[in-house]
C-alpha positions in Angstrom: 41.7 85.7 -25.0 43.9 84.7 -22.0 47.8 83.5 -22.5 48.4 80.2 -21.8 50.3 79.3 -18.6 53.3 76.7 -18.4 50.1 74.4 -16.7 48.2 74.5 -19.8 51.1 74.6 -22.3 52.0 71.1 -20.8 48.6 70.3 -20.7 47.9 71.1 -24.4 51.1 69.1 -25.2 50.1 65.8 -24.2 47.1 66.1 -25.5 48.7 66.9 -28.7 50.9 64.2 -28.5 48.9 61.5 -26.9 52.0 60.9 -24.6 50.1 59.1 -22.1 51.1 57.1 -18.4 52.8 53.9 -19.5 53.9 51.3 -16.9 57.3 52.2 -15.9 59.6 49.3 -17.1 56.6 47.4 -18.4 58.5 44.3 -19.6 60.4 43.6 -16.6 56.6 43.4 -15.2 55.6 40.9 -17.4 58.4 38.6 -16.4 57.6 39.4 -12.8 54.2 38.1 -13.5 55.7 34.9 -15.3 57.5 34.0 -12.5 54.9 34.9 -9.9 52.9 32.1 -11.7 55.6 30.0 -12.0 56.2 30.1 -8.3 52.6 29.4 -7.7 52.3 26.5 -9.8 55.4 25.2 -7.7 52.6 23.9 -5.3 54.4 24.8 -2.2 54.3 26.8 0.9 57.6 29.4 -0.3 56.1 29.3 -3.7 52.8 30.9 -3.0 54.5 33.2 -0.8 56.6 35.0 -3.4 53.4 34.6 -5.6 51.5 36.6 -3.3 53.9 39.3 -3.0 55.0 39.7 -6.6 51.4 39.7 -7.5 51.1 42.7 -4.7 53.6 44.9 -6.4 52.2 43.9 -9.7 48.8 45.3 -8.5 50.4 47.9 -6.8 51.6 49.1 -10.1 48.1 49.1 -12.0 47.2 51.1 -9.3 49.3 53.5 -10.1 48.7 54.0 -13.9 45.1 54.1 -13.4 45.5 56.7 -10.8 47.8 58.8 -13.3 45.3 58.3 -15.7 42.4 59.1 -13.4 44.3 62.3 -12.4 45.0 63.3 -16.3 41.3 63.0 -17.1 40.1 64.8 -14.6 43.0 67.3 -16.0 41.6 67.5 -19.1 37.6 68.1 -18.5 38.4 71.1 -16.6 40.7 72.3 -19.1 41.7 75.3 -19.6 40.9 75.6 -15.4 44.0 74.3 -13.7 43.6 71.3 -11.0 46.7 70.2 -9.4 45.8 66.3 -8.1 47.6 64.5 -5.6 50.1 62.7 -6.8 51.7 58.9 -5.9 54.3 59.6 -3.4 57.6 57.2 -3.5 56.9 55.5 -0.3 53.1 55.2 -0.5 52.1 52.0 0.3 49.0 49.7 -1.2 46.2 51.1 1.3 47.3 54.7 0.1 47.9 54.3 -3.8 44.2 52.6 -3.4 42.7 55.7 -1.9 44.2 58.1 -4.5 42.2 56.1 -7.1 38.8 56.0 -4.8 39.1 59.9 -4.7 39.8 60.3 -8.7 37.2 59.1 -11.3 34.6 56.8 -10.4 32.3 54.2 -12.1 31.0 50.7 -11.9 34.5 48.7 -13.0 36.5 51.3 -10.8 34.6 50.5 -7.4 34.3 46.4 -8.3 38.2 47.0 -9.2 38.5 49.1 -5.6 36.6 46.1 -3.6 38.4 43.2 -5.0 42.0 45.2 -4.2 40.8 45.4 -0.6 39.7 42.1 0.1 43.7 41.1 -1.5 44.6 43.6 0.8 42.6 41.6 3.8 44.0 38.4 2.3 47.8 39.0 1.9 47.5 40.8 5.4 46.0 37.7 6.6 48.2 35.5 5.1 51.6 37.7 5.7 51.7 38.9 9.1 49.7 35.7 10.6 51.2 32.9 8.6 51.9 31.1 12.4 48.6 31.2 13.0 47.6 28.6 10.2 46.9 25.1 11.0 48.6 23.4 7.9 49.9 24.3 4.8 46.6 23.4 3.1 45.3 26.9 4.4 48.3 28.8 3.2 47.7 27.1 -0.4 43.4 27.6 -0.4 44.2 31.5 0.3 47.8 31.5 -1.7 45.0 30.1 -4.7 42.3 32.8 -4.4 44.8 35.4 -4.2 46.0 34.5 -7.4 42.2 34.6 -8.3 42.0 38.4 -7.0 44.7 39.3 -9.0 43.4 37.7 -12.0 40.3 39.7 -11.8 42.1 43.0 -10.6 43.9 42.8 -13.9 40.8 42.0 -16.0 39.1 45.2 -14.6 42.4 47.0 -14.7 42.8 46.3 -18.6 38.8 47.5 -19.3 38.9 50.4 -17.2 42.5 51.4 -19.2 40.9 51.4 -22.6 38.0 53.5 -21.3 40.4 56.0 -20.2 42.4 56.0 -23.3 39.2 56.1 -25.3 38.4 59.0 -23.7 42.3 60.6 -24.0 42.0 60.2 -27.3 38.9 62.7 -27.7 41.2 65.4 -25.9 43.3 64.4 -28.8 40.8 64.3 -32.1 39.8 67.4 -30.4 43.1 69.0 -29.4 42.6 72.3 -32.0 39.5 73.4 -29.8 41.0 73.6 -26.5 44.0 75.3 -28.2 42.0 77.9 -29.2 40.7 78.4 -25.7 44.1 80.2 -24.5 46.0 81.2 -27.4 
C-alpha cells in the first residue's frame, strides 16, 4: 500500500467534503442577469448592447464552472493516478474557456451546449465589431433578440449538464471510504 501524496490528500478531501466549484460571487451574477434583461426589454439599440455583453460574461462564467467540474471528474475516475488538467487562465478569453471544456468530458448536452456558445460567439462578433455595417436598428434588435435566445438555451444546457456532474461527484462521495483505502 502506497502513501498518499499532497495530490491525492487534496483529492480525497474534496471528495470527502463535497466542496465542489461554485460560481464565484454567484449573486452578484444573478443581478447581472436581471439587469441584462432589463436592458433588453428597454427595446433599444444601447439596451441590447449591454444585454449582449453582460449575457457574454454571464456565459463566460458557466463556462468556467463546467470546465472546473469537467477537470474534477476527470480527477476523480483516474483516482488514485494523478492528472494535472489545464486550468482557466485569468486573461483567457470566450474562444479559449470554450476549448478547455471541448477537450474535458464529452456527451450529447456538452457538444449541443459547445455549438450553441459558438454560434453566440459568431453573433456577438457579428454584432460587436460590425455594428456600422447594419442597415437599421431593426437588425441590431432581430440579432440583439436571438442572442438573448442563445443564452437562454446555453443556461438550460448549462444547468442539466451541472446536475449530471454533481450526480456523479456525489458517488466519489457515497463512495469516499474506498478510494481512501487505495493509498492509506
Amino acid at each position: 500500500m502506497m502513501s498518499a501524496t499532497k495530490y491525492q490528500k487534496e483529492l480525497l478531501k474534496i471528495m470527502k467534503s463535497a466542496d465542489w466549484p461554485d460560481f464565484e460571487r454567484g449573486h452578484f451574477l444573478d443581478e447581472l442577469e436581471e439587469i441584462a434583461n432589463e436592458m433588453h426589454s428597454k427595446d433599444s439599440t444601447e439596451g441590447y448592447l449591454a444585454s449582449l455583453l453582460i449575457y457574454q460574461q454571464l456565459i463566460e462564467e458557466m463556462l468556467k464552472l463546467l470546465v472546473r467540474y469537467s477537470n474534477l471528474l476527470i480527477q476523480c475516475s483516474v483516482f488514485p493516478q494523478e492528472i494535472h488538467c489545464k486550468e482557466i487562465g485569468k486573461r483567457m478569453m470566450f474562444g479559449q474557456i470554450l476549448g478547455l471544456l471541448q477537450n474535458g468530458l464529452m456527451d450529447e448536452e456538452t457538444e449541443k451546449l459547445i455549438t450553441i456558445c459558438q454560434r453566440f460567439s459568431e453573433l456577438r462578433n457579428r454584432l460587436a465589431h460590425k455594428i456600422t455595417l447594419k442597415t437599421d436598428v431593426k437588425d441590431i434588435r432581430r440579432q440583439a433578440r436571438q442572442a438573448k435566445k442563445y443564452h437562454q438555451q446555453i443556461y438550460s444546457l448549462f444547468d442539466s449538464i451541472l446536475d449530471q456532474y454533481r450526480l456523479a461527484l456525489r458517488e466519489y462521495n457515497k463512495n469516499y471510504s474506498e478510494y481512501e483505502d487505495l493509498v492509506k
